[in-house]
ZAROMI-624784 format. One record per atom (N, C-alpha, C, O): x, y, z. Coordinates in steps of 0.1 Angstrom, whole numbers, plus 2048, in hexadecimal, padded with zeros to 3 digits. Layout:
N
XYZ...
END
This chain:
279
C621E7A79C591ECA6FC611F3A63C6A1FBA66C5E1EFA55C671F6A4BC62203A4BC58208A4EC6F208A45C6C218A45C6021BA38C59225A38C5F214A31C54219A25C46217A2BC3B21DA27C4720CA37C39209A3BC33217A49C29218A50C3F21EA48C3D227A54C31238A54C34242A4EC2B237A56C20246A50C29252A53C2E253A5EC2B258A4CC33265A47C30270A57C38278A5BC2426EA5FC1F274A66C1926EA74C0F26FA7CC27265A72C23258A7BC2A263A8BC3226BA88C24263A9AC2826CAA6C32261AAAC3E265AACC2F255AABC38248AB2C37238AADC2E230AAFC44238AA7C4A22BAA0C4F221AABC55225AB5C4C216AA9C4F20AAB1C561FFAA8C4E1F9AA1C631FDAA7C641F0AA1C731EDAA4C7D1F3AA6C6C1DCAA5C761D1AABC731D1ABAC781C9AC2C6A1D9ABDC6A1D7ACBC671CAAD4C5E1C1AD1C6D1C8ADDC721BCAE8C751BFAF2C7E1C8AF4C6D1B6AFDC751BDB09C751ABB15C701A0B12C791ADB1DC831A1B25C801A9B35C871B3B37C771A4B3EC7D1A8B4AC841A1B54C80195B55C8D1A3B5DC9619CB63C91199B72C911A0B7CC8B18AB71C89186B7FC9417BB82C9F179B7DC8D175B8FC9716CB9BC9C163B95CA815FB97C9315EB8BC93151B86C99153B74C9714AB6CC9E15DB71C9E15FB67C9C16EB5CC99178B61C9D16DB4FC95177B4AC8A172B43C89167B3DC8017FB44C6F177B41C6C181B34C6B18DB35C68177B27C64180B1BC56185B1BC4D17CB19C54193B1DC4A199B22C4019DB12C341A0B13C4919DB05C441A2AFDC5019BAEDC5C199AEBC45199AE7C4F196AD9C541A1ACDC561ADACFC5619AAC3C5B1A7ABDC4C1B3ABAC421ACAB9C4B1C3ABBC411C8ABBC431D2AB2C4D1D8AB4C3A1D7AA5C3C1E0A9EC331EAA9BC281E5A96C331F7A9DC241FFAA0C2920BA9AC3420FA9CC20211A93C2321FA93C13229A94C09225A8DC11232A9CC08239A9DC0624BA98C0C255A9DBFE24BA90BFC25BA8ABFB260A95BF725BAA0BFF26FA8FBFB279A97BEA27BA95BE427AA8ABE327EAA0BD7280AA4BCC274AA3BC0274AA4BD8267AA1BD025CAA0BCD254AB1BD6253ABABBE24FAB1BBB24BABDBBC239ABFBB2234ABDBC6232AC2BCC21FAC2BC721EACCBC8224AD7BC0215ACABC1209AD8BC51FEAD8BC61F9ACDBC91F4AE2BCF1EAAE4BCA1E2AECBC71E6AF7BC71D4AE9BBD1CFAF5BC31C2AF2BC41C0AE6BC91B6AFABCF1A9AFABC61A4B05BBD1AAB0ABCC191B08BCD18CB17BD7194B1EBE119AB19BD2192B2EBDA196B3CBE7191B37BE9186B31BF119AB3AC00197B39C05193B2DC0E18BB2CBFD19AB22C06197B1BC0D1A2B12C0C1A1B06C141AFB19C1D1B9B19C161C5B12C1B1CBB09C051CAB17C061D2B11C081E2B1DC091EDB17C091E1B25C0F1EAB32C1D1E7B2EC241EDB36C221E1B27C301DFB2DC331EBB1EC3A1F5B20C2E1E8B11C2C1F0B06C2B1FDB0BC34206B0AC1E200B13C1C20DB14C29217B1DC2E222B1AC2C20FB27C39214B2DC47219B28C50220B2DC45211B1CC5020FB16C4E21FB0BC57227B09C45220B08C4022BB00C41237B0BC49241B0BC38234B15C3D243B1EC4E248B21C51254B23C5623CB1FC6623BB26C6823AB33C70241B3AC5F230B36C6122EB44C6621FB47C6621CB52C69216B3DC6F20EB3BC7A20FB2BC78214B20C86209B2FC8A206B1DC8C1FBB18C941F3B1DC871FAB10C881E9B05C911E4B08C9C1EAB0CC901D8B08C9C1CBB07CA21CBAFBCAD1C7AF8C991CFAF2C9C1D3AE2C951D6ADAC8A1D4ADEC951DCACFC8F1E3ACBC911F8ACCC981FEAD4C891FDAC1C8B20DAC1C7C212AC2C7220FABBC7E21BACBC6A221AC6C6E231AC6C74238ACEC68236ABAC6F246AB5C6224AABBC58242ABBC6125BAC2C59263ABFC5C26EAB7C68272AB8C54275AAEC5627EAA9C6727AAA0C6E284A9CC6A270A9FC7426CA98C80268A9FC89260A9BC80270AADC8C270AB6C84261AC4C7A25EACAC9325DAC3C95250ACFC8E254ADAC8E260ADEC8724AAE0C7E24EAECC8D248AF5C9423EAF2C8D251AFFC9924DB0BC94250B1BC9C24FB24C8A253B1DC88257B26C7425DB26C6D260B1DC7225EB31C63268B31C66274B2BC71278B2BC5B27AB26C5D287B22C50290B21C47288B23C4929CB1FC422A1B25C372A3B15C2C2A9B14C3F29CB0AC3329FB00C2E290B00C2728DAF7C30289B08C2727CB10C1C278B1BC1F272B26C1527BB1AC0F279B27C0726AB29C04262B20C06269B34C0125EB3CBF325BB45BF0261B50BED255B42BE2253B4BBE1245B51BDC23DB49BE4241B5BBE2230B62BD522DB67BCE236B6BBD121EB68BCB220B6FBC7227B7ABBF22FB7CBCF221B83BD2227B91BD5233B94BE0238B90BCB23CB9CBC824BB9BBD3254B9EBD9251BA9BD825FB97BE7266B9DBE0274BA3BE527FBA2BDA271BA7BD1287BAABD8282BBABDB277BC1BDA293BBDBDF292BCBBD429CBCDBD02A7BC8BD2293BDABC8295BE5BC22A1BEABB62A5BEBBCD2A8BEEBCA2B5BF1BC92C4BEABC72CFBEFBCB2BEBDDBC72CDBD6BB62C7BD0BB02BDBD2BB32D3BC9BA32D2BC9BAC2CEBB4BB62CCBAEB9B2D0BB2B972C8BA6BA22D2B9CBAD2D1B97B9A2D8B9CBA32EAB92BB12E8B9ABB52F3B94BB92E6B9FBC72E7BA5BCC2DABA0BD72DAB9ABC42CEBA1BCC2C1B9EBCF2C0B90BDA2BBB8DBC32C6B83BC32C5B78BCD2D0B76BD32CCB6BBD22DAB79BDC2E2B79BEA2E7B7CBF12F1B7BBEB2D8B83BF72D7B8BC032D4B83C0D2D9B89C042CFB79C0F2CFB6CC102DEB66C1B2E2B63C052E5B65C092F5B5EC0F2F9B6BC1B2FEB69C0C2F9B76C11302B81C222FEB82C2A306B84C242EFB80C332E6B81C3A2F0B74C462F2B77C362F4B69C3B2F9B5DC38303B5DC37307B52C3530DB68C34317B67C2B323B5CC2E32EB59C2331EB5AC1B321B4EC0F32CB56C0732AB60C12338B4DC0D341B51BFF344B5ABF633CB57BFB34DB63BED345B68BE0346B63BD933DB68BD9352B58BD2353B53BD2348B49BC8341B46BE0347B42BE0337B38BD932AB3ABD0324B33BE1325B49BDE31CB53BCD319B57BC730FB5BBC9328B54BBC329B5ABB3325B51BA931EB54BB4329B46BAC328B38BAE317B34BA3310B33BBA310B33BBB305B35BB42F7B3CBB02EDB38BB62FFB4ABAF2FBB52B9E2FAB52B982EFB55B9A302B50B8D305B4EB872FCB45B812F2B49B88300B35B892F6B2CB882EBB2EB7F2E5B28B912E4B38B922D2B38B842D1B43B7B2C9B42B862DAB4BB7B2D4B53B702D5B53B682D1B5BB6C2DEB43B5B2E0B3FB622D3B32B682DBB2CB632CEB2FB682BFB21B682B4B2FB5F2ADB30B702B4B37B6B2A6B41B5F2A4B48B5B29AB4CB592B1B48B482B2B4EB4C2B2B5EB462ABB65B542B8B63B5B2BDB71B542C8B73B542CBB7FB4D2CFB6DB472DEB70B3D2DBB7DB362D2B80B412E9B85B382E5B90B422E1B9EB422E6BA9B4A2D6B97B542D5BA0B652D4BA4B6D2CCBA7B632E2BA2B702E7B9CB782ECBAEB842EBBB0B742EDBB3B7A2EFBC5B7A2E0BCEB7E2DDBD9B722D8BC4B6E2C9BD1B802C5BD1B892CABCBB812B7BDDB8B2B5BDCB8C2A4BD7B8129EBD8B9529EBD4B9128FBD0B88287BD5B80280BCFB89288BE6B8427FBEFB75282BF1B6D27BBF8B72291BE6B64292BE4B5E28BBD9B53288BD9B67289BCFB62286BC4B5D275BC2B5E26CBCAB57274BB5B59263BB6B6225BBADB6B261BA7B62250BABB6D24EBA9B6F24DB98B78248B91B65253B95B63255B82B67268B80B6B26EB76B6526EB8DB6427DB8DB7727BB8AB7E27FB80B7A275B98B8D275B9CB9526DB8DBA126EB8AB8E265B85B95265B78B9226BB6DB99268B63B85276B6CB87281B65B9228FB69B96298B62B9328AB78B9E298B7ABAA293B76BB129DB72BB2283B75BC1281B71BBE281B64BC9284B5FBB427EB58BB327DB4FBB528EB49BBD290B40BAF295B4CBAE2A7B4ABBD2ADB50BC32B5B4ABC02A8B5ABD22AAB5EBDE2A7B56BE82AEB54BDA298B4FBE3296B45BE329BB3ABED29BB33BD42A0B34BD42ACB27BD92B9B2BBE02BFB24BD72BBB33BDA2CCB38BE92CEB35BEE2D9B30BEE2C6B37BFD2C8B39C032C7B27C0F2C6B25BF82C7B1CBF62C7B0FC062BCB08C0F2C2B04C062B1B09C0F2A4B05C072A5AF9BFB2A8AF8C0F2A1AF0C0E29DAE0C0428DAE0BFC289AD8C08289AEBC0527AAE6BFE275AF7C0327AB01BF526EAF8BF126BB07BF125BB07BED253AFEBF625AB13BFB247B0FBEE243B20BF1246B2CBE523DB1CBD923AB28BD8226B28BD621EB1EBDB223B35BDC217B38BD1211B41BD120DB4CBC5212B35BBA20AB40BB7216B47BBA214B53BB321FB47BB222BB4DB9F22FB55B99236B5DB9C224B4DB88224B56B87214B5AB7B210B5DB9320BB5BB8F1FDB60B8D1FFB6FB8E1F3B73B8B207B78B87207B87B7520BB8DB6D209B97B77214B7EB66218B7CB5A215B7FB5B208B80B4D217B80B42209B7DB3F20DB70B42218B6CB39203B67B33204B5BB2C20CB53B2C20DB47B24214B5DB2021EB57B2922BB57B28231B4DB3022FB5EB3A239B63B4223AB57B44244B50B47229B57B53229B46B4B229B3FB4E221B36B4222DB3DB3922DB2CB3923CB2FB43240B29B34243B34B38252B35B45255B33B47259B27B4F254B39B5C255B39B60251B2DB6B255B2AB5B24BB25B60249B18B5D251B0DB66254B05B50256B0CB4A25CB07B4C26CB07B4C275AFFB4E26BB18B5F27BB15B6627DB10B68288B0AB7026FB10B7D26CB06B8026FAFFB8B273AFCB7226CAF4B6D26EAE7B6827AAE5B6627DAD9B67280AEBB66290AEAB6F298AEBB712A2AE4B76291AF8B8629BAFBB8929CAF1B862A6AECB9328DAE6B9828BADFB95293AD5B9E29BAD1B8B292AD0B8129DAC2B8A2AAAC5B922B0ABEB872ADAD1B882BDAD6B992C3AD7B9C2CFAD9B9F2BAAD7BAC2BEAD9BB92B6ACDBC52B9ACABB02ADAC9BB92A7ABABC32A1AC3BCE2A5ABFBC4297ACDBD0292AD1BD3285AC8BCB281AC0BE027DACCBE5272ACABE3267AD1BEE261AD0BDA25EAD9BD8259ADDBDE245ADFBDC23DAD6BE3242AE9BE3231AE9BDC22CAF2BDE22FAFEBD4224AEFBCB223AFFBCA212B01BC520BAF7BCF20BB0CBD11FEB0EBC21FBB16BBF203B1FBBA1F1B14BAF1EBB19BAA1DDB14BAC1D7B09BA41D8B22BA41CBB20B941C8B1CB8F1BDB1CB8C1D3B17B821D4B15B801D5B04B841DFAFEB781C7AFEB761CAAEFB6C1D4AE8B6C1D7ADCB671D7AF1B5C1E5AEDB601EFAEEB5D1F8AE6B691F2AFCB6D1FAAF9B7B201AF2B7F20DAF3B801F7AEDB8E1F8AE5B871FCAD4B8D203ACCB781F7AD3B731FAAC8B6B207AC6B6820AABAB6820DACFB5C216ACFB6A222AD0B6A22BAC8B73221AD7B7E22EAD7B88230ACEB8C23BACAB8A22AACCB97225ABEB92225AB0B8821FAAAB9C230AAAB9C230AA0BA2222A96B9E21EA8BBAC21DA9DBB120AA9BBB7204AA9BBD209AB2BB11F3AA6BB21EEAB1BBD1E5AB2BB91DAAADBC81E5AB5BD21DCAB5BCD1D0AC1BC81D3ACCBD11C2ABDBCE1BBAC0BD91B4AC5BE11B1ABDBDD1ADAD7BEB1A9AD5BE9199ADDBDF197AE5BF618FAD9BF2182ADABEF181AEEBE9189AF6BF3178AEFBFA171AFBC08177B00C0F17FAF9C0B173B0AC18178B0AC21168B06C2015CB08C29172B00C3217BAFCC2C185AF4C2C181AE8C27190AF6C1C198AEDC23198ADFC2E193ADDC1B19DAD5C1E1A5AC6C111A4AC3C0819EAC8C111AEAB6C071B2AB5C041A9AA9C0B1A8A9FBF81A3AABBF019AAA5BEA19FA99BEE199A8FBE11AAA98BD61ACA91BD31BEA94BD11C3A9FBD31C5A87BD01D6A88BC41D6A81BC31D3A75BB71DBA89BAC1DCA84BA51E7A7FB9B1E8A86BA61EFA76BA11FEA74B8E1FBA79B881F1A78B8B209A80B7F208A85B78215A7FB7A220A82B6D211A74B6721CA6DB62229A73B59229A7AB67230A70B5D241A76B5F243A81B55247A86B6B242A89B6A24EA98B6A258A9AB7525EA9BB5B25FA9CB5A26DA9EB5B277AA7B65275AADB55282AABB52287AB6B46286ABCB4428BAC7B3A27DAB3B2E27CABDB2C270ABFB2126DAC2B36265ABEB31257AC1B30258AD0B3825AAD9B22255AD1B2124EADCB1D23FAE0B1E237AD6B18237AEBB14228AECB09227AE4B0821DADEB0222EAE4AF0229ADDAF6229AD0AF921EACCAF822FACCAF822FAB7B07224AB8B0821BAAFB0E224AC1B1B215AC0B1620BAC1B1A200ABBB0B20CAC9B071FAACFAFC1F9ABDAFA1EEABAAF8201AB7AF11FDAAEAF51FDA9EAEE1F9A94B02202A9EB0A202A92B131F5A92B1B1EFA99B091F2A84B0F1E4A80B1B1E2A77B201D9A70B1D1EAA79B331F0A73B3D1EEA80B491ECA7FB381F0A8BB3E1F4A92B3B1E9A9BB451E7AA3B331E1A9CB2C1D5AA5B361CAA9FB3D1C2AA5B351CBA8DB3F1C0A88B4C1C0A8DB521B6A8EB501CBA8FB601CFA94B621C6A9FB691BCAA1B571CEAA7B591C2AB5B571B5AB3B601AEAB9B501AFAADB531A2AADB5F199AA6B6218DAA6B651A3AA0B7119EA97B7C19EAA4B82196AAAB7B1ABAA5B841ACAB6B851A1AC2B8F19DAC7B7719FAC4B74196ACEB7E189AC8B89188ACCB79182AC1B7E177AB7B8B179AB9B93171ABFB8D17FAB6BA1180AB8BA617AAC7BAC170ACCBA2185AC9BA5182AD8BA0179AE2BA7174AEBB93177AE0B8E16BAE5B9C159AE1B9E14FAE9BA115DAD2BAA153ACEBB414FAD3BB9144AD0BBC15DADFBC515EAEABC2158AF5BCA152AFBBB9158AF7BB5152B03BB0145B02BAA140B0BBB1141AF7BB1130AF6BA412AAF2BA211EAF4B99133AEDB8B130AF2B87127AE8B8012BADEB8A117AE9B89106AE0B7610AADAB72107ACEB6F110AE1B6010DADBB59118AD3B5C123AD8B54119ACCB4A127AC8B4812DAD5B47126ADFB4613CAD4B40144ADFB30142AE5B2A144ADAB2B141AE9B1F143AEEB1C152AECB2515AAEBB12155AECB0A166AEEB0F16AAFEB15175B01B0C161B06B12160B14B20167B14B23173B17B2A15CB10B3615FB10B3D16EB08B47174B0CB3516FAFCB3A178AF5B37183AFBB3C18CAF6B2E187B06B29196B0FB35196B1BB3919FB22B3A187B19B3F186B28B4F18AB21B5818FB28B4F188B16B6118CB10B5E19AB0BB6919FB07B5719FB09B581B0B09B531B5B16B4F1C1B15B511B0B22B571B8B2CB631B4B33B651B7B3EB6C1ACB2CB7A1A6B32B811B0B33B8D1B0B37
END
């Protein structure tokens, strides 16, 4: 990415990025050249086909992997490693078991020693914004399984990261659960002004959360197509989304893209096109 094209207030620059992983048979190009830069307090999403590098992107952004090539700056300085003004959310749930709700969401202030009345106010806070109130002593194995990813989701704000890097983070959910859960998101986010990258293979909801929707090929990923998405506020919710025809167009521009990844030779059906925004 040229430096003139970079935003003065950009949190994390990506350019030239490439990366190569080393199997039996070889090395396998997981991603092509990739160029990104994201503002501060800006909310990206990212939505491609299966395998085509955008976990491998996000990893690479947390520093839990390093490029085959390429530089990605935060805050101007070289990403080399994880670091704690990054946080993470996976799919795959990280709460441990045995502490209760209020302990698990607090378990990074207690690791950092952060004072306990601080800790507590903190704490509190996240769990009246994730709608956890009420169940602040249960333990995971009480919860359900929308409750157990509002507690790693409120764990990884707690621990206050500049930037939160979320990989598919409500794909285990049922349908209604992630329409809630999203609609938190969008409130957390309002409420706390973060930096947000959020990878999903869902075109609704890459549009309804995102402030822009990066679109990426096949693999060898790059990024295809950057879509600004009108007006993300603090009260969007599904009813006034599903009926805003600004925001309906987005999605189908979106869809279309990506539908073009996956090879799709015919017009869509109405059928098909319900069936590629729940992919």
């Amino acid at each position: 990415m040229a430096e003139r094209d970079t935003p003065s207030d950009a949190k994390i620059v990506v350019s030239g990025f490439r990366h190569f992983f080393e199997t039996a048979d070889g090395p396998v190009q997981a991603t092509d050249h990739v160029d990104l830069a994201i503002r501060a307090g800006e909310f990206v999403t990212l939505v491609g086909p299966s395998g085509c590098g955008k976990t491998t992107l996000l990893k690479a952004l947390a520093g839990f992997i390093r490029p085959s090539e390429g530089n990605i700056l935060f805050d101007g300085r070289p990403v080399r490693g994880p670091g704690r003004e990054r946080g993470v959310v996976f799919q795959e749930l990280a709460i441990l078991p045995w502490r209760t709700v209020r302990r698990n969401i607090g378990h990074g202030l207690e690791i950092a020693r952060v004072p306990r009345a601080v800790r507590e106010r903190t704490v509190t806070r996240l769990i009246e914004l994730t709608g956890l109130s009420g169940f602040e002593e249960r333990y995971p194995h009480e919860l359900s399984g929308g409750m157990r990813q509002r507690v790693a989701v409120a764990r990884t704000w707690a621990a206050n990261p500049d930037v939160i890097l979320m990989d598919e983070p409500f794909a285990a959910v049922d349908a209604m659960t992630r329409l809630t859960l999203q609609e938190e998101l969008v409130r957390l986010c309002a409420a706390t002004a973060k930096t947000v990258f959020f990878i999903t293979h869902s075109v609704d909801e890459a549009v309804f959360l995102g402030d822009r929707v990066l679109v990426m090929t096949r693999r060898p990923g790059r990024i295809k197509a950057v879509i600004d998405v009108p007006g993300r506020a603090a009260g969007r919710d599904w009813e006034s989304f599903k009926v805003d025809t600004a925001m309906q167009a987005v999605v189908e521009q979106v869809l279309r893209l990506v539908r073009e990844e996956r090879g799709a030779a015919a017009p869509p059906t109405a059928d098909a096109l319900a069936a590629g925004r729940r992919a």
